[in-house]
Rosetta silent file (secondary structure, phi, psi, omega in degrees, C-alpha in Angstrom):
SEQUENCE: XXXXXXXXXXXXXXXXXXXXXXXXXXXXXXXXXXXXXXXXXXXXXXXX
SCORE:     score description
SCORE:     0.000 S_00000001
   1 L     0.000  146.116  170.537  110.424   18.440   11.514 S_00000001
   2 L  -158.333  162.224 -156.956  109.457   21.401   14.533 S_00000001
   3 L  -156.663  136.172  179.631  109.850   24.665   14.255 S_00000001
   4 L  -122.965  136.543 -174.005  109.672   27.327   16.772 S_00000001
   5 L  -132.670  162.088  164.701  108.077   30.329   14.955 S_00000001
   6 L   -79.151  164.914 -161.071  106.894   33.543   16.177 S_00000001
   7 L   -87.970 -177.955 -159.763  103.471   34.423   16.672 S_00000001
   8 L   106.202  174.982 -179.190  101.827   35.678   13.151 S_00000001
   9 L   -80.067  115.870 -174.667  101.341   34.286   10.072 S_00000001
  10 L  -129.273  174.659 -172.716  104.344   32.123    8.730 S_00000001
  11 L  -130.609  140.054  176.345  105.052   29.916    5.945 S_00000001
  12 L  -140.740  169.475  153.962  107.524   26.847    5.940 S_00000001
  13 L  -125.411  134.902  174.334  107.924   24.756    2.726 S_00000001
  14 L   -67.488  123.347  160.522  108.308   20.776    3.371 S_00000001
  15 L   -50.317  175.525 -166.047  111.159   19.326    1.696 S_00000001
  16 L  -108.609  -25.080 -169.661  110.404   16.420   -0.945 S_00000001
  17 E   -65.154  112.388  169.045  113.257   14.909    0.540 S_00000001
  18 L   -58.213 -164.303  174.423  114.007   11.905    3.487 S_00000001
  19 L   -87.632  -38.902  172.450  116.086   12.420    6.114 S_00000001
  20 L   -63.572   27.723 -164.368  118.148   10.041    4.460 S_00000001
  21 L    44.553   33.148  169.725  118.030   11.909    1.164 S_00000001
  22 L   -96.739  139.865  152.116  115.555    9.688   -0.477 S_00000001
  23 E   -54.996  114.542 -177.495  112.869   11.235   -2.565 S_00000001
  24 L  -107.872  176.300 -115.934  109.733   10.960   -1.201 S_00000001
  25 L  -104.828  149.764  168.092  107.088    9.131   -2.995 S_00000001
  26 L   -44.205  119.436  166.442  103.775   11.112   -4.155 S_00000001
  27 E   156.878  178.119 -169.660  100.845   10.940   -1.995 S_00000001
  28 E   -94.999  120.422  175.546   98.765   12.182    1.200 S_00000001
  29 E  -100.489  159.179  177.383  100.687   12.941    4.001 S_00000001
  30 E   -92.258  126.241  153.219   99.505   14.220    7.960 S_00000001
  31 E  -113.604  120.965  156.930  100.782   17.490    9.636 S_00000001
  32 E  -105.897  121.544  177.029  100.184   18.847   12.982 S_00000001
  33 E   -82.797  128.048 -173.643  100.404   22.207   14.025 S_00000001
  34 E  -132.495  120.930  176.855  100.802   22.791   18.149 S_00000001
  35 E  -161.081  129.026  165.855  100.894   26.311   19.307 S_00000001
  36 L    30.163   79.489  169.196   99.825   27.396   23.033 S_00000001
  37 L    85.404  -40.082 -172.210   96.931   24.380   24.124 S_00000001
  38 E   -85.275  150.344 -170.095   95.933   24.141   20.446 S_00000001
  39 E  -147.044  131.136  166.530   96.140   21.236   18.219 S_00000001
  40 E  -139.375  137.218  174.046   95.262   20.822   14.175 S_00000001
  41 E  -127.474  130.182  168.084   96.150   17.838   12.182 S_00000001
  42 E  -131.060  138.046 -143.050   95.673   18.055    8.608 S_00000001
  43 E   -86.590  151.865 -179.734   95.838   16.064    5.738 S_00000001
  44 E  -146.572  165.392  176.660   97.694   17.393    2.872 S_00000001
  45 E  -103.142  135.120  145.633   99.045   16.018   -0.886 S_00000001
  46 E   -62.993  104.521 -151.488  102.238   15.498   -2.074 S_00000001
  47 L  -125.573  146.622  153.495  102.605   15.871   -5.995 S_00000001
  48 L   -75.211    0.000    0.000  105.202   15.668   -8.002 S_00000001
């Protein structure tokens, strides 16, 4: 998924969802956030 957001504080919610519309399965996933030079990857859980 990307996203072009503006600057400020935003919110997305991840779908649970593949692209192929399989559910996906419980469990710790990676995200990275990229905005001007900057880089954070963080781990976060999926739950059901």
């Amino acid at each position: 998924m990307n996203y072009n957001l503006t600057a400020g504080n935003q919110k997305i919610t991840i779908p649970n969802k593949t692209s192929n519309g399989e559910k996906m399965a419980p469990g710790y996933y990676m995200v990275t956030i990229e905005a001007d030079g900057f880089t954070a990857t963080k781990k976060i859980l999926m739950i059901e």
